[in-house]
C-alpha positions as CSV (number, residue, x, y, z in Angstrom):
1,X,12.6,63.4,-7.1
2,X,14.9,63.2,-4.5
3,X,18.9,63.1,-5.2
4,X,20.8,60.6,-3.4
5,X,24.7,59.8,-3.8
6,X,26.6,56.5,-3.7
7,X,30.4,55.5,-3.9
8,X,30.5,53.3,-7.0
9,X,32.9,50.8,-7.8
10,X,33.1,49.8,-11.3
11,X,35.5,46.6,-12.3
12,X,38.5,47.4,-14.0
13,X,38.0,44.3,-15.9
14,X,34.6,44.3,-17.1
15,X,33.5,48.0,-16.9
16,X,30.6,46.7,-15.1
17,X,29.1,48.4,-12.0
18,X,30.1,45.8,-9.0
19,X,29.9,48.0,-5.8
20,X,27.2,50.9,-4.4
21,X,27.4,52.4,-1.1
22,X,25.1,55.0,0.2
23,X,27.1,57.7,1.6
24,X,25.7,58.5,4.7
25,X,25.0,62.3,4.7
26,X,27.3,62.7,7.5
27,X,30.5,61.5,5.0
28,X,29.1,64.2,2.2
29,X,31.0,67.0,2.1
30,X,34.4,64.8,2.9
31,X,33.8,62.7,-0.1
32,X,32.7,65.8,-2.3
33,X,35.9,67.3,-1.2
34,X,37.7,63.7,-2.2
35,X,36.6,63.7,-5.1
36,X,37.1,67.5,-6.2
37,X,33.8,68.7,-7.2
38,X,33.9,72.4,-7.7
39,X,32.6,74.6,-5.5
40,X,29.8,75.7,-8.5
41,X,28.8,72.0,-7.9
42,X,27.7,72.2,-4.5
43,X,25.1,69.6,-4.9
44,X,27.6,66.9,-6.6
45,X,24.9,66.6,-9.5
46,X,27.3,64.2,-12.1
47,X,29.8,61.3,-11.9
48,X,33.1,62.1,-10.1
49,X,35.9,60.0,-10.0
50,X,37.5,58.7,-6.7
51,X,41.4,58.4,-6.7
52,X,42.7,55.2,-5.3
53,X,43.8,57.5,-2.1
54,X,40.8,58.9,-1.9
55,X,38.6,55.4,-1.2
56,X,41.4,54.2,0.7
57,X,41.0,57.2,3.0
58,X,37.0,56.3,3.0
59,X,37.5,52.3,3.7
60,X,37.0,52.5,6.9
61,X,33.8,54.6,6.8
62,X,32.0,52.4,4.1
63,X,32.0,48.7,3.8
64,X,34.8,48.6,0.7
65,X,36.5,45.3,-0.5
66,X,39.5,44.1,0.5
67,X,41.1,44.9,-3.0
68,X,40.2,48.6,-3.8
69,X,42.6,48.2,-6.3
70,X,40.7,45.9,-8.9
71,X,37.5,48.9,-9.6
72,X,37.5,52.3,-10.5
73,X,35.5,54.4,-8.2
74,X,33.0,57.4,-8.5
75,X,30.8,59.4,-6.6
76,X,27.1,59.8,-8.5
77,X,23.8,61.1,-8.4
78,X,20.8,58.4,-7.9
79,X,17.1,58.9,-7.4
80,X,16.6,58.0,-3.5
81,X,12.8,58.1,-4.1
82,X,10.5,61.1,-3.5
């Protein structure tokens, strides 16, 4: 298995998983650092919250909504394939 990690938004409304952006390898250690996963976490294996700041400061490097405001957002672990 091969971990992969994506910026996920999840409506505020509905709880549901709207949004999933790959995060290009290049953004990976900025949006680890966004999202303050500890340094014993160097791999980001878990589901990290993203502050509203945080995704604002990343909207121009992924394709993010107009209205950040309306989903909660995380960085998390998929299976990218083997």
């Amino acid at each position: 298995m091969t971990i992969g990690r994506i910026v996920a938004g999840y409506d505020k409304r509905t709880e549901r998983l709207t949004i999933e952006h790959d995060r290009p390898a290049s953004l990976f250690e900025e949006v680890r650092s966004l999202a303050a996963v500890p340094d014993t976490n160097r791999q980001a294996l878990g589901s990290y919250p993203l502050s509203l700041a945080a995704i604002r400061a990343l909207a121009s490097k992924i394709p993010a909504p107009p209205n950040v405001d309306a989903y909660e957002w995380f960085l998390e672990p998929i299976d990218s394939g083997s």
